[in-house]
C-alpha positions as CSV (number, residue, x, y, z in Angstrom):
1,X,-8.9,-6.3,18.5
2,X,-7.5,-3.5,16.1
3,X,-7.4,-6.1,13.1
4,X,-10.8,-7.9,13.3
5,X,-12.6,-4.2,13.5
6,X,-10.5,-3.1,10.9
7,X,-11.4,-6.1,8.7
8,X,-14.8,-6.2,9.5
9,X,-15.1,-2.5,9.0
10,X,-13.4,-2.3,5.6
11,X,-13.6,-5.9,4.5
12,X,-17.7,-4.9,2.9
13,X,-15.8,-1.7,1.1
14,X,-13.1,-4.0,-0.7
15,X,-15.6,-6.2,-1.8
16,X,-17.7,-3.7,-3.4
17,X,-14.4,-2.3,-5.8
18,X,-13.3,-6.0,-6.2
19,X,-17.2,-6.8,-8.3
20,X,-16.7,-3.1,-9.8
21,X,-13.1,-4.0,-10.8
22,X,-11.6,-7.4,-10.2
23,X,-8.8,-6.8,-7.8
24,X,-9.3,-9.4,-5.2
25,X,-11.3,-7.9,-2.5
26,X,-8.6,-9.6,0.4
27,X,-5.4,-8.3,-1.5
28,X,-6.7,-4.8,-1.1
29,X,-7.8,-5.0,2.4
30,X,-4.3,-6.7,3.0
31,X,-2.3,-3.7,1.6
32,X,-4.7,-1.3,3.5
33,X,-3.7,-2.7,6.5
34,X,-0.5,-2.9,6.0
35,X,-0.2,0.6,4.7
36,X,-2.7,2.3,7.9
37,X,-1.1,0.0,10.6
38,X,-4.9,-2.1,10.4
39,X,-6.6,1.7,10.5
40,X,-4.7,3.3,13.3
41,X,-2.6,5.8,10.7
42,X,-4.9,7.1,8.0
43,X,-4.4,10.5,6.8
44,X,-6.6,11.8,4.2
45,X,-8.9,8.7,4.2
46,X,-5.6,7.6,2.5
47,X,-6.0,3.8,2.6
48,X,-3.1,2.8,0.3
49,X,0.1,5.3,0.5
50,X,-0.7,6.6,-3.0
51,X,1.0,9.9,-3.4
52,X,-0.6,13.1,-4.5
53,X,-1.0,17.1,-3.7
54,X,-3.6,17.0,-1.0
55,X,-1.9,16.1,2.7
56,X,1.3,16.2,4.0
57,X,2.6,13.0,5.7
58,X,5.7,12.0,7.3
59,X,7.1,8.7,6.1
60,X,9.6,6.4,5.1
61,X,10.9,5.6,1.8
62,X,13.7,3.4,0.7
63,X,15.4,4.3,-2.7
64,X,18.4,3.7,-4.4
65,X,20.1,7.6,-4.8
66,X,21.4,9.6,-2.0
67,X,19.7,13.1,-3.4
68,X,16.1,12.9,-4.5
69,X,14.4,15.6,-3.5
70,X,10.9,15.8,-1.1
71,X,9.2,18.8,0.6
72,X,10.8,18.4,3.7
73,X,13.9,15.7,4.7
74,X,14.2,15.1,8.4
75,X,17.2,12.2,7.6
76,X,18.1,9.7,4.6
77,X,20.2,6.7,6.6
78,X,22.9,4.7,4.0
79,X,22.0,0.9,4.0
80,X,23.0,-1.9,2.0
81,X,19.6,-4.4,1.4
82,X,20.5,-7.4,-1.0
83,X,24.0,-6.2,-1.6
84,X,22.5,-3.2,-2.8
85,X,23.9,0.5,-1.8
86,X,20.0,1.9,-0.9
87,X,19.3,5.0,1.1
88,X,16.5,5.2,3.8
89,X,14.5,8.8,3.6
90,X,12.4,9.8,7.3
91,X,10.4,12.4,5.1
92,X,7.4,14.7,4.8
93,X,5.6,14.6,1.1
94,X,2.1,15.1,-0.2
95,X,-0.7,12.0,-0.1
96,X,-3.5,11.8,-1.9
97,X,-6.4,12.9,0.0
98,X,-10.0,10.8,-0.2
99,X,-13.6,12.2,1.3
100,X,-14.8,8.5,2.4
101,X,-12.7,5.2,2.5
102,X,-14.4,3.5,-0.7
103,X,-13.4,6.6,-2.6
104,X,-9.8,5.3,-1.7
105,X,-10.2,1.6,-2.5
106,X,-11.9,3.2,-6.1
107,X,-9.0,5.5,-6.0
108,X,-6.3,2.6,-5.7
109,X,-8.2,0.4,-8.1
110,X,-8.1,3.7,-10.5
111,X,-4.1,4.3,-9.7
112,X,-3.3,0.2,-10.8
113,X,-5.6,0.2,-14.0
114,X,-3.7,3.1,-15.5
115,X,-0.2,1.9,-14.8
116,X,1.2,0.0,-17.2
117,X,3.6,-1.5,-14.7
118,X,0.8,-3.4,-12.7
119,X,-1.1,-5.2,-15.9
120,X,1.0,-8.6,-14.9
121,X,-0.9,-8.4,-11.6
122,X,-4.7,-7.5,-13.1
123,X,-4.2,-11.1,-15.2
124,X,-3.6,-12.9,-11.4
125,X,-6.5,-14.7,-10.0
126,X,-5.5,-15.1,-6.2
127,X,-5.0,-12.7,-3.4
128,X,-1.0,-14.0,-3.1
129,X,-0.5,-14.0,-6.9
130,X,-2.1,-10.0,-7.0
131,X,0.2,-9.2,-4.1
132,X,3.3,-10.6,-5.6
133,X,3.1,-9.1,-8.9
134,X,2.0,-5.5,-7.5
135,X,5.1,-5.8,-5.3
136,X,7.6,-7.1,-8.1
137,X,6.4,-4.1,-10.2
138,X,7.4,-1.8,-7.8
139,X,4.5,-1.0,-5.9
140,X,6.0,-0.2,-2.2
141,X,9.7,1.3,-1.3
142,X,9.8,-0.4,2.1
143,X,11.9,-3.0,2.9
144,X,10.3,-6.6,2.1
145,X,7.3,-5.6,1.4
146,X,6.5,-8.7,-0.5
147,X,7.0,-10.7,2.4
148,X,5.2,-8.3,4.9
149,X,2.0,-8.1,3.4
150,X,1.4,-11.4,2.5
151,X,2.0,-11.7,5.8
152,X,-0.8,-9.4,6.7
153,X,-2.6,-11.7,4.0
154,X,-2.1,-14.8,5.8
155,X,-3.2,-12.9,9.3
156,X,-6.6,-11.3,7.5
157,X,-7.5,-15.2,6.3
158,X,-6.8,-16.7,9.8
159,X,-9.6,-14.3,11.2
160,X,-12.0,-14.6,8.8
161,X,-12.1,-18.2,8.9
């Protein structure tokens, strides 16, 4: 029940930015879902995990050195993902924080127009092609994230079907 009143909740909002902008309106709400657990872990109307000064979250982040600093470290775990010597951080760090929802969907929107690294994904046309670019440019730390949110993807077009 969490995922159809999340999607018919937010669904109208990512629609709106996707006419002001042309990000596919189900690629957003996809990553949103992914990134709140389908609305249950918002902070900060924070829809998207896009850093900033404003609220203090704990999370995890996957990177590749063993000493990058963050406001507060609770434990960084060694791993090895694709034969690759990565380090998992259980951390507190600042979020962006947003007054209403569709001021983070604009605020996402906003965040991928002015980095360079995502203009491969505003040429796609499709929800999956968006996604895949986003996540080959770097967009997310966590493991398979490609994977996992077209995953959510996939689940978000089942329902609305």
């Amino acid at each position: 029940m969490i995922a159809e009143t999340f999607i018919k909740q937010f669904k109208p909002v990512a629609e709106i930015i996707e006419k002001e902008t042309g990000i596919p309106a189900l690629a957003m709400l996809a990553q949103s879902a992914l990134e709140t657990g389908w609305g249950t872990k918002i902070k900060g109307n924070n829809f998207f995990g896009i850093k900033g000064k404003d609220v203090l979250v704990r999370t995890k982040e996957v990177l590749s050195k063993p000493d990058v600093h963050f406001p507060e470290i609770i434990s960084i775990t060694p791993t090895t993902i694709n034969g690759k010597r990565m380090y998992v951080y259980d951390v507190k760090t600042w979020f962006a924080g947003y007054a209403t929802p569709i001021d983070s969907f604009r605020g996402y929107a906003k965040f991928i127009k002015e980095n360079k690294r995502y203009l491969k994904a505003l040429e796609q046309t499709t929800p999956e092609s968006y996604l895949a670019a986003i996540s080959e440019a770097g967009y997310a730390t966590g493991r398979n994230y490609k994977e996992t949110v077209l995953s959510v993807l996939e689940s978000i077009k089942n329902r609305i079907q």
